[in-house]
C-alpha positions in Angstrom: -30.5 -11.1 5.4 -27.5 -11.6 2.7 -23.7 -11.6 4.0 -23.5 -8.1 0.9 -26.6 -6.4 3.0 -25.3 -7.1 6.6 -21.8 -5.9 5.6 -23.5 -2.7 3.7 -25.2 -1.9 7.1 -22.1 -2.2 9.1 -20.2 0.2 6.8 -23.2 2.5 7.0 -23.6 2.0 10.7 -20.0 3.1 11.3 -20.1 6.2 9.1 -23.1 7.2 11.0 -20.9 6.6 14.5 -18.2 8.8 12.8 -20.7 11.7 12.1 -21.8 11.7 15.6 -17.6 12.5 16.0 -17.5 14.3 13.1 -15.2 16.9 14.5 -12.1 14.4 14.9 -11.9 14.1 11.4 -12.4 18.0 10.1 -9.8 20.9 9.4 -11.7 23.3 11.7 -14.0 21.0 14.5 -15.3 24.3 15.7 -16.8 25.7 12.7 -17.1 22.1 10.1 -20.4 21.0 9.5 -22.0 23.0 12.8 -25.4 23.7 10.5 -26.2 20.6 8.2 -28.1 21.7 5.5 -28.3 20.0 2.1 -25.0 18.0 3.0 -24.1 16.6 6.5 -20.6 14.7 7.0 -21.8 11.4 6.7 -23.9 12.2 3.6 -20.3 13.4 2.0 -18.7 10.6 2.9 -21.1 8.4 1.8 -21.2 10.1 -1.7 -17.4 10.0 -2.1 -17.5 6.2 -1.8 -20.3 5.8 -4.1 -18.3 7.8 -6.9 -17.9 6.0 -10.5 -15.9 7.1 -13.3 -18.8 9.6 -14.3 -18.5 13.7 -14.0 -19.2 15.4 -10.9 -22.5 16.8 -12.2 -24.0 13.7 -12.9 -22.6 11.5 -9.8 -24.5 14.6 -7.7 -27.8 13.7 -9.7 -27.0 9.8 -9.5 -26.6 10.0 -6.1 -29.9 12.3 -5.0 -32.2 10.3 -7.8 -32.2 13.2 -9.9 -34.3 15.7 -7.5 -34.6 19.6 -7.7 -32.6 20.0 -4.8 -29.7 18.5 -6.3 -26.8 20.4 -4.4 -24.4 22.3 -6.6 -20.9 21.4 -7.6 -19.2 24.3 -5.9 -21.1 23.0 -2.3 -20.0 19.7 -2.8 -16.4 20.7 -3.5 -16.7 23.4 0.3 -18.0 20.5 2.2 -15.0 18.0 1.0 -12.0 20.4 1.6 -13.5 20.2 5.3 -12.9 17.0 5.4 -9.3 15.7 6.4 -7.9 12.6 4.9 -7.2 11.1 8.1 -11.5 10.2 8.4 -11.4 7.6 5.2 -8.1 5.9 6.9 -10.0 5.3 10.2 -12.9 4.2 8.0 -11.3 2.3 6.1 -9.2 0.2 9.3 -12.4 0.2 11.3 -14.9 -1.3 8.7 -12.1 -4.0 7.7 -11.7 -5.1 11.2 -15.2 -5.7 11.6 -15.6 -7.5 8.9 -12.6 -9.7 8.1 -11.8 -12.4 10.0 -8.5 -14.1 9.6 -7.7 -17.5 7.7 -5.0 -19.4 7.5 -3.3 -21.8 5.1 -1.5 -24.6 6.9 -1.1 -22.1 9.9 -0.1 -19.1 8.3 -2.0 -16.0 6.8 -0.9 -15.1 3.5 -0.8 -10.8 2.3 -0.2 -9.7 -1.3 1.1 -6.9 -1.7 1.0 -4.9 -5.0 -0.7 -1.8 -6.2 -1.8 0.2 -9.6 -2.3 3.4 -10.9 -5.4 5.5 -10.7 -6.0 8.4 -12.9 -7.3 11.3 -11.3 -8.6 14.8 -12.4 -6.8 16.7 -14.7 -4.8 19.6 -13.2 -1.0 20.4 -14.7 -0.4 22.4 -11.8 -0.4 19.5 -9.9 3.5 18.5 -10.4 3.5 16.0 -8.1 1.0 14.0 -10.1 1.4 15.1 -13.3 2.4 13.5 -16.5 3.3 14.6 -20.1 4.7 12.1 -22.5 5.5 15.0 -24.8 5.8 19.3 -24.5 2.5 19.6 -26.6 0.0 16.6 -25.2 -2.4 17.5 -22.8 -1.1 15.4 -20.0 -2.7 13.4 -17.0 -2.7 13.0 -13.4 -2.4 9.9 -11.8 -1.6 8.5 -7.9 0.1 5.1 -7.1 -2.3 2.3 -4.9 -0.1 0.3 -2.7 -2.2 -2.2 -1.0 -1.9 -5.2 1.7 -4.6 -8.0 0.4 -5.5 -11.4 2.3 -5.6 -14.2 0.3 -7.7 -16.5 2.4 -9.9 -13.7 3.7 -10.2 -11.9 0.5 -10.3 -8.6 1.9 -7.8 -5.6 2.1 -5.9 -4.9 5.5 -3.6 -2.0 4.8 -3.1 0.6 2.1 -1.1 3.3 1.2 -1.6 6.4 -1.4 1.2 8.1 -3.2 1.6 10.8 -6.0 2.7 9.0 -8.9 5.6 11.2 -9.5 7.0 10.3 -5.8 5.6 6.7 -6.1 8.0 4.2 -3.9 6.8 0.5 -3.7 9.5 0.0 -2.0 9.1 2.0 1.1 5.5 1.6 0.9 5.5 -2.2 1.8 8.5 -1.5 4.6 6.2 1.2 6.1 3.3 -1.4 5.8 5.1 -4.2 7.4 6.5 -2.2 10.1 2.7 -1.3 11.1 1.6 -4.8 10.6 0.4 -6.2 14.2 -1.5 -9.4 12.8 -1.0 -13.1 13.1 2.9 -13.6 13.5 3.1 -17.1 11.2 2.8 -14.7 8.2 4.5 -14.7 5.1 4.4 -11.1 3.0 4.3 -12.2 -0.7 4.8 -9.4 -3.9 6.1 -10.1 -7.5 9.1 -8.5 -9.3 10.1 -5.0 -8.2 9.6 -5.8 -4.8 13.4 -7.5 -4.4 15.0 -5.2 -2.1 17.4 -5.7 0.7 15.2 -3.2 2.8 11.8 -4.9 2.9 14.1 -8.2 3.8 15.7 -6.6 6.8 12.5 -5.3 7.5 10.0 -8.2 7.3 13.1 -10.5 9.4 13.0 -7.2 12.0 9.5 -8.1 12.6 9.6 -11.8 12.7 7.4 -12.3 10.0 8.2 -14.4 6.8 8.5 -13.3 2.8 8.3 -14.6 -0.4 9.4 -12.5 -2.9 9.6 -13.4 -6.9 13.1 -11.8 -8.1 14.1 -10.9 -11.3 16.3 -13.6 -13.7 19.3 -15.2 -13.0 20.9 -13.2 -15.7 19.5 -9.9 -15.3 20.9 -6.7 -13.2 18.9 -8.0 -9.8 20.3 -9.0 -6.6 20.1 -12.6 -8.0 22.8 -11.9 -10.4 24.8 -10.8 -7.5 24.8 -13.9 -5.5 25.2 -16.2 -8.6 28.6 -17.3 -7.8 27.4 -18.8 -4.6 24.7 -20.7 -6.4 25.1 -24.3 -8.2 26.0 -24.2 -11.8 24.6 -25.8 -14.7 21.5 -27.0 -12.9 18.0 -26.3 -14.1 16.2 -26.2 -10.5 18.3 -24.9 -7.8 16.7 -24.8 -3.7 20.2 -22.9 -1.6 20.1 -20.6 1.2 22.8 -17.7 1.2 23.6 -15.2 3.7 24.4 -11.8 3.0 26.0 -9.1 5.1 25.4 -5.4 4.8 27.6 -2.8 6.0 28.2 0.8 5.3 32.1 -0.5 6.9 34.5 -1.1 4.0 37.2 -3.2 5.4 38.9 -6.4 4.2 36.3 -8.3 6.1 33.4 -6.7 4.2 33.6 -6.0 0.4 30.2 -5.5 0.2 28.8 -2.6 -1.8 26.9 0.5 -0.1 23.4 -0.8 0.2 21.0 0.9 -2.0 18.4 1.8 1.1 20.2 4.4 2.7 19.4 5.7 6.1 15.9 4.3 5.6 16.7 1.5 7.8 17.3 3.2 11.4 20.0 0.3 11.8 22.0 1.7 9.0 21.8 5.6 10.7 25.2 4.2 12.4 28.3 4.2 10.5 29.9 0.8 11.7 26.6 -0.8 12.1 25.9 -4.6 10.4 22.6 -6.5 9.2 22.7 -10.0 8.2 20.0 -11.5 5.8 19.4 -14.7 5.1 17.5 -15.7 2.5 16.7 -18.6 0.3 17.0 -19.1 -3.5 14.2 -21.3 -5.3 15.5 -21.1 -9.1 13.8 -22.6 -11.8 13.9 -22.6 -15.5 12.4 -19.3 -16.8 12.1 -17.4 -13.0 13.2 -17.3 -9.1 12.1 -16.5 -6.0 12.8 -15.5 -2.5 12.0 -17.4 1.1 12.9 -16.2 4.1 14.8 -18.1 6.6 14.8 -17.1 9.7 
């Protein structure tokens, strides 16, 4: 047997546990998928997995090898809504953890984070995920991926769904790394976009490490805004800086309001402080961030 057959049967073996406790995942446990006919819960979440980019019609005859009893649309789309979202996160944190196993580089594990945009269905009513570049176009519908990746392991270990229209890396990979319960030694990497003061405080809350690549020296970043603490007229520059944030304005702190807001519960106090330290690798044509704890 093949490692892509054995890890096949334990995703099927595990959907077929879940149906056995199918009622922990439904909207109504009493009532949800009490008489099985053409569609049983493990046979629906099976088929939503399958899905490719094709319509609905022909992933239903894909999927039953193009029999008479092809169920309909409209009982495909009665069985889903019974399902709650809540069953693909367990399924998706249960089949990972049997099958990844964690590797490290030079004793520590290494997660990407970083996510794109998925088109969904059409449906303007939908404000939440709807786009329309101008009054007259017909629009599109799209939700934001943010996802936790292992580099040695290769596999996914976290993930988080947004609307597109509330999309917030930001407080996506906070939310991630507070949740994180892995190998300590780990070091949270993501590319530009991800420079924020918040996911710092964050990953240094946790103990865990970060490397972070900023935006350039000259541009509106937080680099820019420690630049007169940095070395001039070198090309390559390795310095650690410290940085105090404080909603207190006083002639000890001139720091601006940080941008996070109460999202940090250790910024819900008025007076309250955080110090990050960080350190700045600067090279000719881009930065990056290391934490120092």
């Amino acid at each position: 047997m093949n490692n892509s057959t054995l890890i096949k049967g334990k995703l099927l073996a595990l959907i077929n546990e879940m149906d056995q406790y199918h009622w922990l995942f439904t909207r109504n446990p009493e009532t949800d998928f009490t008489r099985v006919k053409k569609w049983s819960f493990s046979d629906v979440i099976r088929f939503i997995i399958s899905m490719e980019g094709n319509s609905l019609k022909d992933e239903l005859y894909d999927y039953f090898d193009f029999s008479c009893d092809t169920p309909t649309n409209s009982s495909f789309n009665q069985r889903r809504s019974q399902v709650l979202p809540d069953a693909f996160e367990f399924l998706f944190h249960e089949f990972t953890s049997s099958v990844s196993h964690e590797k490290l580089y030079h004793g520590y594990r290494l997660l990407a984070c970083d996510g794109p945009d998925l088109c969904i269905a059409h449906n303007p009513n939908d404000k939440t995920t709807y786009f329309q570049s101008t009054p007259s176009s017909r629009g599109f519908n799209q939700l934001h991926l943010n996802a936790i990746y292992d580099l040695q392991a290769r596999t996914y270990t976290d993930a988080i769904i947004q609307p597109a229209c509330q999309e917030n890396e930001n407080k996506a990979m906070c939310d991630m790394i507070d949740r994180y319960s892995g190998h300590l030694k780990t070091i949270f990497i993501a590319d530009r976009g991800y420079e924020n003061y918040n996911i710092f405080a964050h990953a240094q809350k946790h103990g865990v490490f970060y490397l972070i690549r900023a935006k350039d020296l000259l541009s509106n970043g937080i680099v820019s805004s420690v630049r007169a603490q940095l070395p001039k007229n070198q090309g390559t520059v390795n310095q650690s800086v410290s940085v105090t944030l404080t909603r207190k304005q006083t002639s000890d702190f001139r720091y601006p309001r940080p941008p996070m807001k109460a999202l940090l519960p250790i910024f819900r106090q008025r007076n309250s402080r955080w110090k990050i330290s960080k350190r700045y690798i600067i090279c000719v044509g881009g930065s990056k961030h290391l934490s120092e704890n």
